[in-house]
N, CA, C and O atoms as a GROMACS GRO file, in nm:
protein
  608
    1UNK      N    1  15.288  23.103   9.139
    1UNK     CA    2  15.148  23.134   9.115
    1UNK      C    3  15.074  23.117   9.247
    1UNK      O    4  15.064  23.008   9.303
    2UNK      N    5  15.019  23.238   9.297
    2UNK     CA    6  14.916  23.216   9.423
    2UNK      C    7  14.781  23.144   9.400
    2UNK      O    8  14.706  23.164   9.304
    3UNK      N    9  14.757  23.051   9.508
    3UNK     CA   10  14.626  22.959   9.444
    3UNK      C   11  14.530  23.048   9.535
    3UNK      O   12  14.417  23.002   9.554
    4UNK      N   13  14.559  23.157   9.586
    4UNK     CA   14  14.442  23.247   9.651
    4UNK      C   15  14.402  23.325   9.567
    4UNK      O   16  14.280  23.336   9.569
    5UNK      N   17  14.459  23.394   9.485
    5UNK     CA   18  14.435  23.481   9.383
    5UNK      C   19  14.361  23.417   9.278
    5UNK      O   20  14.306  23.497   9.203
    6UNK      N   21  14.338  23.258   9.242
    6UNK     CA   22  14.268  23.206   9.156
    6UNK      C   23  14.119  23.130   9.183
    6UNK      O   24  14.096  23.066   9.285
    7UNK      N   25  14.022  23.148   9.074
    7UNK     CA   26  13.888  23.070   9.116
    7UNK      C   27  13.924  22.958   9.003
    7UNK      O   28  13.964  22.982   8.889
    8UNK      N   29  13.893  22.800   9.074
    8UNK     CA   30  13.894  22.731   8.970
    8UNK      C   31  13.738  22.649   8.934
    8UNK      O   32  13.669  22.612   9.030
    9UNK      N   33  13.700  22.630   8.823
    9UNK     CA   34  13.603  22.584   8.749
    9UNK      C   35  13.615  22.453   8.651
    9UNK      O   36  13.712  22.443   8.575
   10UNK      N   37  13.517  22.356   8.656
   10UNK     CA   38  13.520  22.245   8.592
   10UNK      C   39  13.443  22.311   8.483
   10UNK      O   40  13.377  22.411   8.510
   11UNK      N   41  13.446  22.255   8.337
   11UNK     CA   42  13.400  22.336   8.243
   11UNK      C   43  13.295  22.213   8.176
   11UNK      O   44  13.325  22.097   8.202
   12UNK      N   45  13.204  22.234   8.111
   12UNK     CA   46  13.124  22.122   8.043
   12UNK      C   47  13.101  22.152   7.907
   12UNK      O   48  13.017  22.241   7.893
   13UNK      N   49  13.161  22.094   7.773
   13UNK     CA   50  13.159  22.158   7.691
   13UNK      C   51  13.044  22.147   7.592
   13UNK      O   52  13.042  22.034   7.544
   14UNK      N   53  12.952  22.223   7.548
   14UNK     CA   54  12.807  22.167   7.488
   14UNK      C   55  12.893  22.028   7.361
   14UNK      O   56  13.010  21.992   7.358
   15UNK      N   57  12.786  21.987   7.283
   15UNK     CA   58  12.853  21.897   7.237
   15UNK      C   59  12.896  21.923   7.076
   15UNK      O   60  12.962  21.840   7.013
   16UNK      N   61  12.862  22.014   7.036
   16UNK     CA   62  12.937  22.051   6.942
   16UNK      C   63  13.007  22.196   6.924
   16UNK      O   64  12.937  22.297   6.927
   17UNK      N   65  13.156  22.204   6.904
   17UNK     CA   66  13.162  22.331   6.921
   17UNK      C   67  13.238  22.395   6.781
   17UNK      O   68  13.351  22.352   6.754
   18UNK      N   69  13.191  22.473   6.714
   18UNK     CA   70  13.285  22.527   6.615
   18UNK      C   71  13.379  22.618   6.616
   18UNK      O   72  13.370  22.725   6.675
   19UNK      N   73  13.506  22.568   6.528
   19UNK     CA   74  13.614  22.638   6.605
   19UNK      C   75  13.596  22.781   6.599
   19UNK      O   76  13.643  22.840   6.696
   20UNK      N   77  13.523  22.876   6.484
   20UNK     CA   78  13.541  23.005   6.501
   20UNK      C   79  13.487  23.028   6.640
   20UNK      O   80  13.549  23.116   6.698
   21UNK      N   81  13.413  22.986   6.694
   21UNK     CA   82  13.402  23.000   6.885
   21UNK      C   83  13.464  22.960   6.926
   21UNK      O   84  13.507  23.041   7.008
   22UNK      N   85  13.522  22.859   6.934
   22UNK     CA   86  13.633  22.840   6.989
   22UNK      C   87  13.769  22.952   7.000
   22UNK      O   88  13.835  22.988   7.097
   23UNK      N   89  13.773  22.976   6.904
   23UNK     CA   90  13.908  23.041   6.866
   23UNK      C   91  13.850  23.182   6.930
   23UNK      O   92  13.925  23.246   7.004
   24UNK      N   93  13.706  23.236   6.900
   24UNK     CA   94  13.696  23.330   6.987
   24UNK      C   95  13.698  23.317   7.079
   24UNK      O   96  13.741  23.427   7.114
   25UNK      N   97  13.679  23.243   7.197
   25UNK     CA   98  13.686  23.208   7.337
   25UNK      C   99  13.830  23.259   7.364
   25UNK      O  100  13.858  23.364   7.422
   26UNK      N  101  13.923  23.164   7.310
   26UNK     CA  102  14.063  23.175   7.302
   26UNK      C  103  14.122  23.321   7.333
   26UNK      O  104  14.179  23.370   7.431
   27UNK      N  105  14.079  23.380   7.182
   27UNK     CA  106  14.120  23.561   7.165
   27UNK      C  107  14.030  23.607   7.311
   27UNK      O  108  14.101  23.676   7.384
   28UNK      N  109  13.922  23.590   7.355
   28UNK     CA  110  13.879  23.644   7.523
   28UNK      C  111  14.045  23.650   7.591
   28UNK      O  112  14.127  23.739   7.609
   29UNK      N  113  14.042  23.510   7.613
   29UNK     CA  114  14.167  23.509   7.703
   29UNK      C  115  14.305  23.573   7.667
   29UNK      O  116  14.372  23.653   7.732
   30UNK      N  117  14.328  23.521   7.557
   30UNK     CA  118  14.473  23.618   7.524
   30UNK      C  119  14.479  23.733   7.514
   30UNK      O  120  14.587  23.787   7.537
   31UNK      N  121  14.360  23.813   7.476
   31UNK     CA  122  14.346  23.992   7.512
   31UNK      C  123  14.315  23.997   7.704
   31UNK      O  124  14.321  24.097   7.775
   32UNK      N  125  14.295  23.914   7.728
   32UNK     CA  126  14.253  23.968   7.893
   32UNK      C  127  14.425  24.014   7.982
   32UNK      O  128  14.537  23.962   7.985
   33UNK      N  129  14.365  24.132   8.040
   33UNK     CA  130  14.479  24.161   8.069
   33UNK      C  131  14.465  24.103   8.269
   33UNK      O  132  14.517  24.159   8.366
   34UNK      N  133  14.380  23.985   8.267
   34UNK     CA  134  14.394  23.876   8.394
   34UNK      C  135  14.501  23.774   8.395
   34UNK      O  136  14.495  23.692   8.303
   35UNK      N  137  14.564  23.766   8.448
   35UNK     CA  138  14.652  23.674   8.427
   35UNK      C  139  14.690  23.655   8.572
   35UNK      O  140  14.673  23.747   8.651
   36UNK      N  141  14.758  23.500   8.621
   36UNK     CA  142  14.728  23.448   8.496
   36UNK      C  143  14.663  23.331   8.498
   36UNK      O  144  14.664  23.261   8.600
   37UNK      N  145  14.584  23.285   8.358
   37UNK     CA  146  14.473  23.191   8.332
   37UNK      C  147  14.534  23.068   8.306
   37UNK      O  148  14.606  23.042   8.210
   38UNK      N  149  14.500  22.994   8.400
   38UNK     CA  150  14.517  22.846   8.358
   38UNK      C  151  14.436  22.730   8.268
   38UNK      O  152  14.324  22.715   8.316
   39UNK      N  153  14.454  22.660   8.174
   39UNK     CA  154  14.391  22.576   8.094
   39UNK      C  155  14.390  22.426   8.120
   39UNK      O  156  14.473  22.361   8.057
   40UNK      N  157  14.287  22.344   8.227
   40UNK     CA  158  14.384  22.206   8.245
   40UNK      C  159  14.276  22.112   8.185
   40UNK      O  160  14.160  22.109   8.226
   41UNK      N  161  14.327  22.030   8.078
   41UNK     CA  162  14.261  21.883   8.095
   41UNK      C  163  14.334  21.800   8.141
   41UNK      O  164  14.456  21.806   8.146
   42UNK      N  165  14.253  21.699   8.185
   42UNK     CA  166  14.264  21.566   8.291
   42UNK      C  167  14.280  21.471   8.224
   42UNK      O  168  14.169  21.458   8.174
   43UNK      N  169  14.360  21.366   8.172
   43UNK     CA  170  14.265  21.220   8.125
   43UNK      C  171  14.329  21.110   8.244
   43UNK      O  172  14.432  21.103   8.311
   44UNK      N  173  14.182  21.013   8.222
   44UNK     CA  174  14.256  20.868   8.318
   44UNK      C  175  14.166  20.790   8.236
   44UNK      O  176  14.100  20.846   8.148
   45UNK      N  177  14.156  20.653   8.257
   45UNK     CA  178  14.110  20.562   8.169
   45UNK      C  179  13.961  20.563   8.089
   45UNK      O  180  13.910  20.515   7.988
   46UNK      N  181  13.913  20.681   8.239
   46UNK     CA  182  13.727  20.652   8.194
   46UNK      C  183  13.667  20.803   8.135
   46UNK      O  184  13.551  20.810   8.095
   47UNK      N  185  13.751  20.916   8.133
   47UNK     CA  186  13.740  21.007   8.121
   47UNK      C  187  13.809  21.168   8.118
   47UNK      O  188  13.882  21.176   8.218
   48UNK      N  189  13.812  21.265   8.059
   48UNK     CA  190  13.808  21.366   8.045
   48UNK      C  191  13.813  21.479   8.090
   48UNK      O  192  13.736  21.550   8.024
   49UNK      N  193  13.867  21.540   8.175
   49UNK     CA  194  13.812  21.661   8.274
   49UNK      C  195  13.822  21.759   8.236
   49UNK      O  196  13.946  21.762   8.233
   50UNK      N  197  13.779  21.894   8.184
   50UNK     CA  198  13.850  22.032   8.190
   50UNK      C  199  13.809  22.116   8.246
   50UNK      O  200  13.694  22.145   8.280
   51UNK      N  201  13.928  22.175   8.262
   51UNK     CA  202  13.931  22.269   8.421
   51UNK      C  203  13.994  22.415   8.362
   51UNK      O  204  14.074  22.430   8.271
   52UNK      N  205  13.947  22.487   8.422
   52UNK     CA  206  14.000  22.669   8.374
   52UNK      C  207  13.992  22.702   8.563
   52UNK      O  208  13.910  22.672   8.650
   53UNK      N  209  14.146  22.789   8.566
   53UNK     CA  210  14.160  22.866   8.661
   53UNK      C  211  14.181  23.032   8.613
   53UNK      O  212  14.271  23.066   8.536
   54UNK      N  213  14.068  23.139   8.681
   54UNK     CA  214  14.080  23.254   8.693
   54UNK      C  215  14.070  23.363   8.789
   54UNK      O  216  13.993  23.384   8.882
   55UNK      N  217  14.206  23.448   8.724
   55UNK     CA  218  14.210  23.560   8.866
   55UNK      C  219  14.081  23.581   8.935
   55UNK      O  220  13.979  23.591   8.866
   56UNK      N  221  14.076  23.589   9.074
   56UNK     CA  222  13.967  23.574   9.129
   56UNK      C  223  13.858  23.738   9.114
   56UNK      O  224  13.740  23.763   9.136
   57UNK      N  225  13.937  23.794   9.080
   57UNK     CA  226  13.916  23.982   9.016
   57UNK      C  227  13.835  23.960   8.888
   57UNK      O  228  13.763  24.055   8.856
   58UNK      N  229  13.832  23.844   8.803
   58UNK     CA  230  13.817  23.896   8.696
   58UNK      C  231  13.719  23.765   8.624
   58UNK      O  232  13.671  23.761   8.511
   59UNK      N  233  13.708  23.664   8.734
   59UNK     CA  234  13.625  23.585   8.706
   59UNK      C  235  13.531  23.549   8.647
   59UNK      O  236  13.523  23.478   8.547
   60UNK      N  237  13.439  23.608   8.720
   60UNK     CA  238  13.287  23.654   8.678
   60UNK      C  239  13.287  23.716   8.550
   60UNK      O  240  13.202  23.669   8.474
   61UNK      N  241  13.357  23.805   8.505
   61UNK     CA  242  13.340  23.896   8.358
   61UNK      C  243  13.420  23.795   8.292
   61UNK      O  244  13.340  23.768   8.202
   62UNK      N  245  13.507  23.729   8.273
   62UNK     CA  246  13.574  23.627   8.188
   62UNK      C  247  13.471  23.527   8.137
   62UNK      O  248  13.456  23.500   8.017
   63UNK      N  249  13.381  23.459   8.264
   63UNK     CA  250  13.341  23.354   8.264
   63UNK      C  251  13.194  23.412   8.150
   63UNK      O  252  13.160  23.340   8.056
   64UNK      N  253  13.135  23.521   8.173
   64UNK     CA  254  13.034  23.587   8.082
   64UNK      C  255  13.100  23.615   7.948
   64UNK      O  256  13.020  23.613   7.854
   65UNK      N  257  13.245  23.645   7.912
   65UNK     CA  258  13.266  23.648   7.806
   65UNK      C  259  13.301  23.514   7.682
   65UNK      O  260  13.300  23.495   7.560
   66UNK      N  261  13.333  23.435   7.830
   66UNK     CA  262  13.402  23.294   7.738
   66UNK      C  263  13.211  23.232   7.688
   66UNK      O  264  13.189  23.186   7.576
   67UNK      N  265  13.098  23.246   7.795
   67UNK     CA  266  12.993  23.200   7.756
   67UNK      C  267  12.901  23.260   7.639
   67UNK      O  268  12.800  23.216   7.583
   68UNK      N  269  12.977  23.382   7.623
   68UNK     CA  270  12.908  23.484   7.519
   68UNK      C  271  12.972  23.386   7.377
   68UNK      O  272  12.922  23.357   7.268
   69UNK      N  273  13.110  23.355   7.444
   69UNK     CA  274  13.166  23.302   7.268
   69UNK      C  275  13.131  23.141   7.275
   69UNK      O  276  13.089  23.097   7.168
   70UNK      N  277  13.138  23.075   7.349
   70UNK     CA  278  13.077  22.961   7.321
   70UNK      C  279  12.936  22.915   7.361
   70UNK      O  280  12.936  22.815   7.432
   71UNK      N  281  12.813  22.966   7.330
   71UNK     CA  282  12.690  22.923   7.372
   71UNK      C  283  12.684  22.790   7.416
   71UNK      O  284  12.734  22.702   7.347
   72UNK      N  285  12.615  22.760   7.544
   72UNK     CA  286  12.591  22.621   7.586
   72UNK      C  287  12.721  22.589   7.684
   72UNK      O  288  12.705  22.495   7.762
   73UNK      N  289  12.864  22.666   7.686
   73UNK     CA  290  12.952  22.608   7.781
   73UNK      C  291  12.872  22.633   7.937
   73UNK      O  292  12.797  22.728   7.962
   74UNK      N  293  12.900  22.553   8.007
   74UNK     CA  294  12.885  22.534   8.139
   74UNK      C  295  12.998  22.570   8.239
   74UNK      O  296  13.115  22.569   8.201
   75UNK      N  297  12.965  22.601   8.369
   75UNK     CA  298  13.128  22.631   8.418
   75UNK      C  299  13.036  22.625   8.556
   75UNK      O  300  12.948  22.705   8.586
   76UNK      N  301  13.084  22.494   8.642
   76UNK     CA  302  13.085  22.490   8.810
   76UNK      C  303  13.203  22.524   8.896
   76UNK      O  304  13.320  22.493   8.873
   77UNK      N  305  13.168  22.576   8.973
   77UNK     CA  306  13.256  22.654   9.042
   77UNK      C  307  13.313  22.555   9.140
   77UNK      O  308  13.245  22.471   9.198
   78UNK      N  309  13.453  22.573   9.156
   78UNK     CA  310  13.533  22.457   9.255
   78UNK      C  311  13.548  22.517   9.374
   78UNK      O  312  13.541  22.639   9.388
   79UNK      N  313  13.572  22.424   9.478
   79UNK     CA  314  13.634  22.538   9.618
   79UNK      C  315  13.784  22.549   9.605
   79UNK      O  316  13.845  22.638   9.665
   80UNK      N  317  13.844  22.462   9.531
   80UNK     CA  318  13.988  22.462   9.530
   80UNK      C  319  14.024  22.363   9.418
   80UNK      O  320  13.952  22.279   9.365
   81UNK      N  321  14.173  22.400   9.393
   81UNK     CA  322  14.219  22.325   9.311
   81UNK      C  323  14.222  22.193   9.326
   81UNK      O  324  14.271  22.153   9.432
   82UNK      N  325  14.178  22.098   9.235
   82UNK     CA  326  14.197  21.974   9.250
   82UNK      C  327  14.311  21.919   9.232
   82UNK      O  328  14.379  21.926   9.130
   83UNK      N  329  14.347  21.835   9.377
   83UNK     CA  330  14.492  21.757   9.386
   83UNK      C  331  14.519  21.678   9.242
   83UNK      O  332  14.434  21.659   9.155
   84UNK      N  333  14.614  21.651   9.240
   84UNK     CA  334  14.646  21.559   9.097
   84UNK      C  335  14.840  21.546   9.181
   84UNK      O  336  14.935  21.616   9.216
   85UNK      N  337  14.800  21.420   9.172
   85UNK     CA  338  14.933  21.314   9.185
   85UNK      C  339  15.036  21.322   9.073
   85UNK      O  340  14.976  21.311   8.966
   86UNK      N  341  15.161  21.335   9.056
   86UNK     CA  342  15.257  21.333   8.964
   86UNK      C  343  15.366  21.270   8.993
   86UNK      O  344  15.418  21.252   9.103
   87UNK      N  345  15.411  21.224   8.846
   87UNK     CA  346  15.554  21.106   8.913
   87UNK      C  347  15.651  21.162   8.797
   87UNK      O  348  15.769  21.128   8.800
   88UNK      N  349  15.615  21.228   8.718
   88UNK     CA  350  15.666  21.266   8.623
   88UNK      C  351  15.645  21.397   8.506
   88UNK      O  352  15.555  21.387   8.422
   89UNK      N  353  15.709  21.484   8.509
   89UNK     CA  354  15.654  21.594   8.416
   89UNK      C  355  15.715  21.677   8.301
   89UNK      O  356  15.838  21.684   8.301
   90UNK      N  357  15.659  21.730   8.220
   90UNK     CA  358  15.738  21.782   8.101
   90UNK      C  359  15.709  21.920   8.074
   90UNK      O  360  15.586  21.926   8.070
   91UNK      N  361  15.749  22.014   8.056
   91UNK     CA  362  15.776  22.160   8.065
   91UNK      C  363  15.781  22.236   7.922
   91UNK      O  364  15.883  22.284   7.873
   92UNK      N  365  15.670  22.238   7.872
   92UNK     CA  366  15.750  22.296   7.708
   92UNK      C  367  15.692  22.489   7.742
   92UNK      O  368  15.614  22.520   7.831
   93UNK      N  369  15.749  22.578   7.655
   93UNK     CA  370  15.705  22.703   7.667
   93UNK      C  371  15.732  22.780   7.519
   93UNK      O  372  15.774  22.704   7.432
   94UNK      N  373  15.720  22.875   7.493
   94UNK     CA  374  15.690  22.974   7.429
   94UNK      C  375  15.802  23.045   7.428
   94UNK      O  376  15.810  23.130   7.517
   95UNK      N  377  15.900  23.034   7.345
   95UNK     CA  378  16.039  23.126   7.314
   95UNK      C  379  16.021  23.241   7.282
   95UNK      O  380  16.076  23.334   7.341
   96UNK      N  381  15.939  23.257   7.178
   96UNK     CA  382  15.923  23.404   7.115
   96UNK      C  383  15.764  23.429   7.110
   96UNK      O  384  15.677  23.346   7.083
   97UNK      N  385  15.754  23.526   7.132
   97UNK     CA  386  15.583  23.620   7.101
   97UNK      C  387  15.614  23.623   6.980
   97UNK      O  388  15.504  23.632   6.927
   98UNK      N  389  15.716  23.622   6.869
   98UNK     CA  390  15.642  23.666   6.728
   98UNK      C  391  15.649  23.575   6.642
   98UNK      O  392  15.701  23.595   6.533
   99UNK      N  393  15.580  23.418   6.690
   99UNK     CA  394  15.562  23.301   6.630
   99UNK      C  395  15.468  23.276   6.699
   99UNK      O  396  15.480  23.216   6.806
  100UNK      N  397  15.341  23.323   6.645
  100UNK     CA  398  15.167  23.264   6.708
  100UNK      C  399  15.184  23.077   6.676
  100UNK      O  400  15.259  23.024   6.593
  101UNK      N  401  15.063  22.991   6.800
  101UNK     CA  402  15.043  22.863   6.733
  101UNK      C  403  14.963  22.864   6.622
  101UNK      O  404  14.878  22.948   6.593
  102UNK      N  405  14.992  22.775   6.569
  102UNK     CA  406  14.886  22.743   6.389
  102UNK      C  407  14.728  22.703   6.546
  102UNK      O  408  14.720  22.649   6.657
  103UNK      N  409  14.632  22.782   6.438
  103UNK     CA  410  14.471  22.783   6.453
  103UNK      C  411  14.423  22.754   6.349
  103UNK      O  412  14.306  22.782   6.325
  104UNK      N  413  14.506  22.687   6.254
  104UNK     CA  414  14.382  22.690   6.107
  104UNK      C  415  14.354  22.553   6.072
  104UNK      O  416  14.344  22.517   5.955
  105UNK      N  417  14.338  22.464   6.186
  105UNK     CA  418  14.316  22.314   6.166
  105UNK      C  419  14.307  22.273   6.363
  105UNK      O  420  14.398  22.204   6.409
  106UNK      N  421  14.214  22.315   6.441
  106UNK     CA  422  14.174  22.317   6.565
  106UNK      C  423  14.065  22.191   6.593
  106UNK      O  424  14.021  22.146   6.699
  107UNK      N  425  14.048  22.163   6.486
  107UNK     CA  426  13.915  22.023   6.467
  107UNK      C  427  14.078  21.916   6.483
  107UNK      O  428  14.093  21.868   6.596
  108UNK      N  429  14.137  21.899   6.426
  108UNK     CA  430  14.270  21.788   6.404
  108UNK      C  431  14.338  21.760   6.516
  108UNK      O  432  14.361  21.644   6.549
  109UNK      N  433  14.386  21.887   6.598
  109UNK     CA  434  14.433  21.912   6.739
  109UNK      C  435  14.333  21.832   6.853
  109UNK      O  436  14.334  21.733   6.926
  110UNK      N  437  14.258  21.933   6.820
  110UNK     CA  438  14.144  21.884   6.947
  110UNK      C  439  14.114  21.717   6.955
  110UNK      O  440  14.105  21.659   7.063
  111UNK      N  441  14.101  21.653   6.832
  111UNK     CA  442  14.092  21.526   6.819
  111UNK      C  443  14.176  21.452   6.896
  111UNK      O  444  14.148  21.384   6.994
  112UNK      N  445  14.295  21.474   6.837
  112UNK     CA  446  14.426  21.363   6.866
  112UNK      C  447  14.426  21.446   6.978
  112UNK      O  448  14.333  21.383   7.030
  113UNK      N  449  14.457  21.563   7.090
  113UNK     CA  450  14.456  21.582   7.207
  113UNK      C  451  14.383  21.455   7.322
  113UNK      O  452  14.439  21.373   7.395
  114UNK      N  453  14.220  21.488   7.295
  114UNK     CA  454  14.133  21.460   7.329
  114UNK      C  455  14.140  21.218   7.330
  114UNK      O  456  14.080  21.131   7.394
  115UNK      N  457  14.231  21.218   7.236
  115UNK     CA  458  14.245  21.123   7.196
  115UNK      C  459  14.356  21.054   7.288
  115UNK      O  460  14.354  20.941   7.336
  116UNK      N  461  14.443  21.142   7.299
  116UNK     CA  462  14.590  21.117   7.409
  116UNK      C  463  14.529  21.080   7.523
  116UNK      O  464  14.566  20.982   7.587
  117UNK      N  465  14.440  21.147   7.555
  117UNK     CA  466  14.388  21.203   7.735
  117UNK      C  467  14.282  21.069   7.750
  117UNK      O  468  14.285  21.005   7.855
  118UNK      N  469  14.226  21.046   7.683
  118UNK     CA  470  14.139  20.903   7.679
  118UNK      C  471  14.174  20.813   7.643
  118UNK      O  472  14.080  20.736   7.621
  119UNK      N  473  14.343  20.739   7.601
  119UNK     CA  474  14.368  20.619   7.557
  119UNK      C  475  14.457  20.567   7.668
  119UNK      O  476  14.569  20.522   7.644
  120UNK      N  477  14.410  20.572   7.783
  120UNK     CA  478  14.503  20.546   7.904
  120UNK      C  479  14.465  20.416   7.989
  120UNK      O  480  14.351  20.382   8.023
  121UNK      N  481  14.570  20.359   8.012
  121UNK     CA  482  14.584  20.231   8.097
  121UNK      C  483  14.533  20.200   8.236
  121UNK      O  484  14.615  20.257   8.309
  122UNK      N  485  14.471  20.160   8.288
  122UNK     CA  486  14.439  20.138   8.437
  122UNK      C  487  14.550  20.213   8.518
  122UNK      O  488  14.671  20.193   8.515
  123UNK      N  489  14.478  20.307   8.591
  123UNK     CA  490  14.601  20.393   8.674
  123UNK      C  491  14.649  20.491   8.649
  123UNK      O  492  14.670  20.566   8.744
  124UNK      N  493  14.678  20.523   8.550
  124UNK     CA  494  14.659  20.635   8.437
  124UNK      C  495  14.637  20.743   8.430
  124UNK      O  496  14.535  20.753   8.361
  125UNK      N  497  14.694  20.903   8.481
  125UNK     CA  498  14.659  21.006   8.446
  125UNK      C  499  14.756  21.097   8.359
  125UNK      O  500  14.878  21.102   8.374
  126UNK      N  501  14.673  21.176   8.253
  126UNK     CA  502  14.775  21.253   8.219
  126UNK      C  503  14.692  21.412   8.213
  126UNK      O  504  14.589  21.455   8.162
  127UNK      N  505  14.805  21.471   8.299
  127UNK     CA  506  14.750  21.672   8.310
  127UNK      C  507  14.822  21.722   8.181
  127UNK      O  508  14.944  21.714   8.163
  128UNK      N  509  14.712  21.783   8.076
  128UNK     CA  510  14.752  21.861   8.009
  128UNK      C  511  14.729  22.033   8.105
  128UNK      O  512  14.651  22.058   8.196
  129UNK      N  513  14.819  22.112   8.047
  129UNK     CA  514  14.790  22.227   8.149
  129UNK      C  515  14.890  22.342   8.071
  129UNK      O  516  15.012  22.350   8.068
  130UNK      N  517  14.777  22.432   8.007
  130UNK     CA  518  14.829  22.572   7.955
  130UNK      C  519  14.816  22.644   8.047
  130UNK      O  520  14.717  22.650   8.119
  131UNK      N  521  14.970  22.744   8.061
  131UNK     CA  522  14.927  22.869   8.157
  131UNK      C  523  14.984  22.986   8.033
  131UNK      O  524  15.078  22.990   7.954
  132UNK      N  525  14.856  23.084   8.074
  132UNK     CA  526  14.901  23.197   8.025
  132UNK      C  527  14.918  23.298   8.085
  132UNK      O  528  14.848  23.290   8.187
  133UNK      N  529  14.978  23.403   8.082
  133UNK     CA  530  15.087  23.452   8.155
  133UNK      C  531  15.066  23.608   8.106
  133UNK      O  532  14.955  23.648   8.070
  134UNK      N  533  15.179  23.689   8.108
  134UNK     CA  534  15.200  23.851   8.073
  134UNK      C  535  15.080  23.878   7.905
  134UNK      O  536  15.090  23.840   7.788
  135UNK      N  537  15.040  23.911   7.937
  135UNK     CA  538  15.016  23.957   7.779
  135UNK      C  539  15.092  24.018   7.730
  135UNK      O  540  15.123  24.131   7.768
  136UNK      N  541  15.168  23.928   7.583
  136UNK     CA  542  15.275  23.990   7.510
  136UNK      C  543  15.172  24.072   7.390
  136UNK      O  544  15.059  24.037   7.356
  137UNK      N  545  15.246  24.182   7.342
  137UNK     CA  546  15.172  24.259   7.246
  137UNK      C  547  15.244  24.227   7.134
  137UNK      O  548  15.367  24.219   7.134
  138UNK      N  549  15.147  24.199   7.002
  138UNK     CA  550  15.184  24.113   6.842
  138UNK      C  551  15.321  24.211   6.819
  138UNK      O  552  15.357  24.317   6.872
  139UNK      N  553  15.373  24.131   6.724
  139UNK     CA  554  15.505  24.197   6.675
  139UNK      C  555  15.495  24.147   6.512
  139UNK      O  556  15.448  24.034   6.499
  140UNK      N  557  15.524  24.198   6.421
  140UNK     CA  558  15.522  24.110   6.323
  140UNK      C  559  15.680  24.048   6.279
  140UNK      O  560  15.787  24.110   6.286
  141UNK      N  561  15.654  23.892   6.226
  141UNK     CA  562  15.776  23.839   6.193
  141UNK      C  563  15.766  23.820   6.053
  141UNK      O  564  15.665  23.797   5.985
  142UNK      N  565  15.898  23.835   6.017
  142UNK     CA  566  15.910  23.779   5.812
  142UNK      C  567  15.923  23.633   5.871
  142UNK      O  568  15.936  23.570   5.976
  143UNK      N  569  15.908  23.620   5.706
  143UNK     CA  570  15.901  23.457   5.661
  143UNK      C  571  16.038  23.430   5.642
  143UNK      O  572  16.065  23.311   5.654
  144UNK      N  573  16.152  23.519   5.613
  144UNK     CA  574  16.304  23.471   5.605
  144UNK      C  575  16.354  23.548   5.717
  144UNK      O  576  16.315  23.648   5.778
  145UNK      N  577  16.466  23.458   5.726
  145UNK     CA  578  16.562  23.567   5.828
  145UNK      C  579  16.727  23.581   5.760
  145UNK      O  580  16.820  23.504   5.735
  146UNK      N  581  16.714  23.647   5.755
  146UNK     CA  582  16.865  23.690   5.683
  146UNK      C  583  16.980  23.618   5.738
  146UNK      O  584  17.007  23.608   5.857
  147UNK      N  585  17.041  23.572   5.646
  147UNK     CA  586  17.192  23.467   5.684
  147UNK      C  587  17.276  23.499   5.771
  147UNK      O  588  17.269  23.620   5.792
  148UNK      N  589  17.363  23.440   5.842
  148UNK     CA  590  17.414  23.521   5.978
  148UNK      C  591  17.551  23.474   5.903
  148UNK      O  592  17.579  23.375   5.835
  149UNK      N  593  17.609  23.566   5.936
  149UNK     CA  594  17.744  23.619   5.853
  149UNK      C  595  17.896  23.490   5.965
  149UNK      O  596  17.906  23.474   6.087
  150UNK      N  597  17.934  23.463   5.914
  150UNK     CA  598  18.031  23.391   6.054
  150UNK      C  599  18.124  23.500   6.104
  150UNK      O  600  18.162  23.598   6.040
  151UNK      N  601  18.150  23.471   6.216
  151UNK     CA  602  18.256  23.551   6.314
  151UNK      C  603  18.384  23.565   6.257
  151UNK      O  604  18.434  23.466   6.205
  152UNK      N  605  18.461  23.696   6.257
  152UNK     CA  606  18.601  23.693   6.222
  152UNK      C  607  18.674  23.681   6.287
  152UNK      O  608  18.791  23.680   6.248
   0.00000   0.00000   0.00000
């Protein structure tokens, strides 16, 4: 990922947000064909950070659309990515496009997230950090998958 190609922004989130904005914010980004968009919160003992990185092309119109869906978000503009120290890291990803994440309980998530990132020890940081990437186009999946026959 080129950090020239990206603008990064500290985000301020008004103080109440409901998820159908939310979730529209979200659908902004996953239809944008910018990529690609980074999602980071921060936690250390005293606080919270979140941070959005975007193609530097597409900034400005992202940043008007994410504010169209969440009224009251704030977004200061960084000169650069902020350093963050690591001693240790974990890698999870996305196997298949035709298994969306559950959105129908985003109040529960956000909690216990928000909850992880602020229950930290003197010294303490932990980077949460979504990247999104190619825009995959929906596929639909069944609810069964047919038995797999054994090898002869």
């Amino acid at each position: 990922m080129t950090e020239a190609r990206l603008s990064w922004f500290a985000l301020q989130w008004p103080r109440d947000v409901q998820t159908d904005r939310l979730l529209g914010a979200f659908r902004v980004l996953a239809t944008s064909r910018a990529t690609p968009i980074v999602l980071q919160a921060t936690g250390t003992q005293n606080a919270v950070v979140h941070r959005i990185a975007l193609p530097a092309a597409a900034a400005e119109t992202l940043i008007e659309q994410l504010g169209g869906a969440i009224p009251g978000v704030g977004f200061a503009r960084l000169r650069q990515r902020p350093a963050v120290a690591i001693d240790r890291a974990v890698a999870v990803s996305m196997t298949t496009a035709g298994r969306p994440l559950r959105s129908d309980d985003a109040e529960s998530v956000s909690r216990a997230l928000l909850t992880a990132l602020s229950a930290l020890r003197p010294g303490e940081t932990v980077v949460l950090q979504w990247q999104l990437a190619v825009a995959l186009a929906p596929s639909p999946v069944g609810n069964h998958t047919p038995p797999r026959r054994p090898a002869r």
